[in-house]
N, C-alpha and C positions, 0 to 999 in steps of 0.2 A: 323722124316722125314716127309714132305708134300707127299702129294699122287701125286700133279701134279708139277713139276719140273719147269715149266713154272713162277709158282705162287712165287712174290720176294717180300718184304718188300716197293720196290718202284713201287708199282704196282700203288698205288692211285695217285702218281705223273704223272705217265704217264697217267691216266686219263685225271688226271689236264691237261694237255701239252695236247691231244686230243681236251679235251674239247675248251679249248683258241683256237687251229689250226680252228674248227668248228666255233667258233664265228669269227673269225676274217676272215674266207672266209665266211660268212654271210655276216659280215659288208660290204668286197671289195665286193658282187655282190649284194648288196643291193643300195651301193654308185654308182656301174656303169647302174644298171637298173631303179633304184625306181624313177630318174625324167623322163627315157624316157614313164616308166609304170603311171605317172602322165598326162604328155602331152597324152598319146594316151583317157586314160581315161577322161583327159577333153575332147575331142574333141567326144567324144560315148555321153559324157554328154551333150555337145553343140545339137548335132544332137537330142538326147529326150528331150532335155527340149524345144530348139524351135521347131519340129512335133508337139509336144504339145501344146506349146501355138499358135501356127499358126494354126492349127486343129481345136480349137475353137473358131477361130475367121471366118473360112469358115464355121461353123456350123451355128454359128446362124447367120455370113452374117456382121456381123457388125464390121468391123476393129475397137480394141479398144487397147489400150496402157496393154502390160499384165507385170505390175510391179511386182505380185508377180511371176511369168518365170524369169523376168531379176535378180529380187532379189536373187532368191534358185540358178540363173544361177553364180551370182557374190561370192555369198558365196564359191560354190564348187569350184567356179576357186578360190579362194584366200585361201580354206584347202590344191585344191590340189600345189598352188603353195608355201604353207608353206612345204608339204611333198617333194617338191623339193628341198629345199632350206635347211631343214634337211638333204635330201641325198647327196648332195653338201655338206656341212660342217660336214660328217660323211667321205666321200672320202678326203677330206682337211684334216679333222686327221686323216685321213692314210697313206695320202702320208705323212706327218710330219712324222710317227710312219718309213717307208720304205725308207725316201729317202737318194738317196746318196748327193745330191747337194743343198744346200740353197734355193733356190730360184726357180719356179713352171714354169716362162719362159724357164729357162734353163735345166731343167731335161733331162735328155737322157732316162730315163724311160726303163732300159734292161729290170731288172728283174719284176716279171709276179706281183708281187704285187704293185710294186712301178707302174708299167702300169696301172694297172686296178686301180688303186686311180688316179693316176693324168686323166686315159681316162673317169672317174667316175665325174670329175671337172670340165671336159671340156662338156661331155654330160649335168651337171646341170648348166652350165649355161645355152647353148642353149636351151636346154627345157626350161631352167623357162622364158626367153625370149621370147619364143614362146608362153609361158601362158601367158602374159603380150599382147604379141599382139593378140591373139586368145581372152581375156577377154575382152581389151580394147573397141570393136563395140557395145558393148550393154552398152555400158554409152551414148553413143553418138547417137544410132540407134533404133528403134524397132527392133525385134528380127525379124518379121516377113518380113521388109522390108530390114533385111541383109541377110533373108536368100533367098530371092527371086533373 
Protein backbone atom coordinates (compact mmCIF):
# COMPACT_ATOMS: atom_id res chain seq x y z
CA UNK A 1 0.00 0.00 0.00
CA UNK A 2 1.32 3.71 -0.74
CA UNK A 3 1.74 5.77 2.42
CA UNK A 4 -0.14 8.84 0.65
CA UNK A 5 -3.46 7.77 -1.05
CA UNK A 6 -3.45 10.74 -3.04
CA UNK A 7 -0.43 9.27 -4.98
CA UNK A 8 -1.98 7.31 -8.46
CA UNK A 9 -0.21 5.73 -11.40
CA UNK A 10 -1.52 8.89 -13.43
CA UNK A 11 0.06 11.29 -11.58
CA UNK A 12 2.75 12.34 -14.33
CA UNK A 13 -0.18 12.88 -16.76
CA UNK A 14 -1.71 15.27 -14.82
CA UNK A 15 1.57 17.02 -14.73
CA UNK A 16 1.63 16.78 -18.24
CA UNK A 17 -2.08 18.30 -18.58
CA UNK A 18 -0.63 21.14 -15.96
CA UNK A 19 2.17 21.80 -17.51
CA UNK A 20 0.37 22.22 -21.27
CA UNK A 21 -2.64 24.49 -19.14
CA UNK A 22 0.78 26.82 -17.94
CA UNK A 23 2.07 27.14 -21.43
CA UNK A 24 -0.75 27.68 -23.18
CA UNK A 25 -1.95 30.64 -20.80
CA UNK A 26 1.78 31.81 -21.25
CA UNK A 27 1.26 31.75 -24.85
CA UNK A 28 -2.62 33.58 -24.72
CA UNK A 29 -1.06 36.50 -22.31
CA UNK A 30 2.10 36.60 -24.08
CA UNK A 31 -0.01 37.06 -27.63
CA UNK A 32 -2.40 39.68 -26.01
CA UNK A 33 0.59 41.75 -24.25
CA UNK A 34 3.97 41.25 -25.88
CA UNK A 35 3.03 43.87 -28.99
CA UNK A 36 1.41 46.30 -26.61
CA UNK A 37 4.73 45.61 -24.24
CA UNK A 38 6.73 46.35 -27.75
CA UNK A 39 5.02 49.69 -28.73
CA UNK A 40 5.38 51.02 -25.28
CA UNK A 41 9.06 49.96 -25.11
CA UNK A 42 9.74 51.49 -28.60
CA UNK A 43 8.42 54.64 -27.62
CA UNK A 44 11.01 54.76 -23.80
CA UNK A 45 13.41 53.78 -26.68
CA UNK A 46 12.45 56.76 -29.02
CA UNK A 47 12.66 59.17 -26.05
CA UNK A 48 16.57 57.86 -24.98
CA UNK A 49 17.88 57.40 -28.05
CA UNK A 50 16.81 61.07 -29.28
CA UNK A 51 17.69 62.97 -25.42
CA UNK A 52 20.76 61.53 -26.65
CA UNK A 53 21.45 62.35 -29.62
CA UNK A 54 19.94 65.85 -29.30
CA UNK A 55 22.05 66.36 -26.10
CA UNK A 56 24.87 66.31 -28.00
CA UNK A 57 24.38 68.29 -30.46
CA UNK A 58 23.55 71.30 -27.79
CA UNK A 59 26.78 70.38 -26.28
CA UNK A 60 29.03 71.04 -28.61
CA UNK A 61 26.48 73.68 -30.34
CA UNK A 62 26.83 72.24 -33.65
CA UNK A 63 23.54 70.68 -35.24
CA UNK A 64 24.91 67.62 -37.14
CA UNK A 65 23.06 64.66 -38.79
CA UNK A 66 23.37 61.82 -35.76
CA UNK A 67 23.16 58.49 -38.14
CA UNK A 68 24.52 56.43 -35.73
CA UNK A 69 20.97 57.57 -33.20
CA UNK A 70 18.80 57.09 -36.25
CA UNK A 71 20.55 53.81 -37.06
CA UNK A 72 20.55 51.78 -33.38
CA UNK A 73 17.02 53.94 -33.49
CA UNK A 74 15.69 51.95 -36.80
CA UNK A 75 17.21 48.62 -35.79
CA UNK A 76 15.26 48.57 -32.22
CA UNK A 77 12.15 49.70 -33.91
CA UNK A 78 12.27 46.85 -36.51
CA UNK A 79 13.47 43.89 -33.41
CA UNK A 80 10.78 45.30 -31.59
CA UNK A 81 8.37 45.15 -34.45
CA UNK A 82 9.49 41.48 -35.38
CA UNK A 83 8.53 40.75 -31.50
CA UNK A 84 5.21 42.15 -32.54
CA UNK A 85 4.55 40.40 -35.29
CA UNK A 86 5.78 36.97 -33.48
CA UNK A 87 3.15 37.81 -30.86
CA UNK A 88 0.49 38.33 -33.53
CA UNK A 89 1.11 35.02 -35.20
CA UNK A 90 1.55 33.16 -31.77
CA UNK A 91 -2.40 34.62 -30.79
CA UNK A 92 -3.34 33.71 -34.71
CA UNK A 93 -2.46 30.09 -33.56
CA UNK A 94 -4.44 30.34 -30.83
CA UNK A 95 -7.18 31.38 -31.91
CA UNK A 96 -6.95 28.57 -34.71
CA UNK A 97 -6.12 25.92 -31.66
CA UNK A 98 -9.76 27.82 -29.54
CA UNK A 99 -11.90 28.74 -32.24
CA UNK A 100 -15.35 27.92 -32.66
CA UNK A 101 -15.96 29.74 -36.10
CA UNK A 102 -13.76 29.76 -39.33
CA UNK A 103 -13.14 32.70 -39.94
CA UNK A 104 -11.33 35.78 -37.42
CA UNK A 105 -14.08 38.68 -38.89
CA UNK A 106 -16.60 36.66 -37.61
CA UNK A 107 -15.76 35.19 -34.27
CA UNK A 108 -18.13 35.79 -31.34
CA UNK A 109 -15.15 35.13 -29.30
CA UNK A 110 -17.43 33.82 -25.67
CA UNK A 111 -15.06 31.81 -24.33
CA UNK A 112 -11.88 33.40 -22.30
CA UNK A 113 -9.40 31.85 -24.55
CA UNK A 114 -10.72 32.02 -27.89
CA UNK A 115 -11.09 36.08 -26.46
CA UNK A 116 -7.77 36.63 -25.51
CA UNK A 117 -6.28 35.16 -28.88
CA UNK A 118 -8.45 36.73 -31.25
CA UNK A 119 -8.16 40.36 -28.65
CA UNK A 120 -4.26 39.33 -28.81
CA UNK A 121 -4.61 39.82 -32.99
CA UNK A 122 -6.32 42.73 -32.94
CA UNK A 123 -3.82 44.43 -30.26
CA UNK A 124 -0.84 43.19 -32.79
CA UNK A 125 -1.97 44.63 -35.27
CA UNK A 126 -2.46 47.90 -33.98
CA UNK A 127 0.69 48.03 -32.26
CA UNK A 128 2.79 46.91 -35.05
CA UNK A 129 1.04 49.79 -36.93
CA UNK A 130 1.84 52.01 -34.61
CA UNK A 131 5.61 50.87 -34.80
CA UNK A 132 5.49 51.41 -38.48
CA UNK A 133 4.38 55.03 -37.79
CA UNK A 134 6.33 55.78 -34.58
CA UNK A 135 9.65 54.32 -36.95
CA UNK A 136 8.81 55.87 -39.98
CA UNK A 137 10.01 60.05 -39.08
CA UNK A 138 13.53 59.31 -38.62
CA UNK A 139 13.98 58.03 -42.34
CA UNK A 140 12.67 61.23 -43.40
CA UNK A 141 13.71 63.65 -40.28
CA UNK A 142 16.58 64.25 -38.02
CA UNK A 143 15.89 63.00 -34.86
CA UNK A 144 16.40 66.17 -33.40
CA UNK A 145 14.18 68.34 -35.53
CA UNK A 146 11.23 65.75 -34.80
CA UNK A 147 11.64 65.94 -31.65
CA UNK A 148 11.49 69.63 -31.37
Amino acid sequence: MDANPRMHKHEPANEAAVETARARRRSLWFGMAGSAFAWVLLGCFDITVTWRACMLQEDWGVPQHATTATALYLIGALVLLGLTVYAGFTSYQNWRRFATMPDLVETKAVDRHEFMAAAGVLVAITMGMGIVWLALPPLFLDLCWRAR
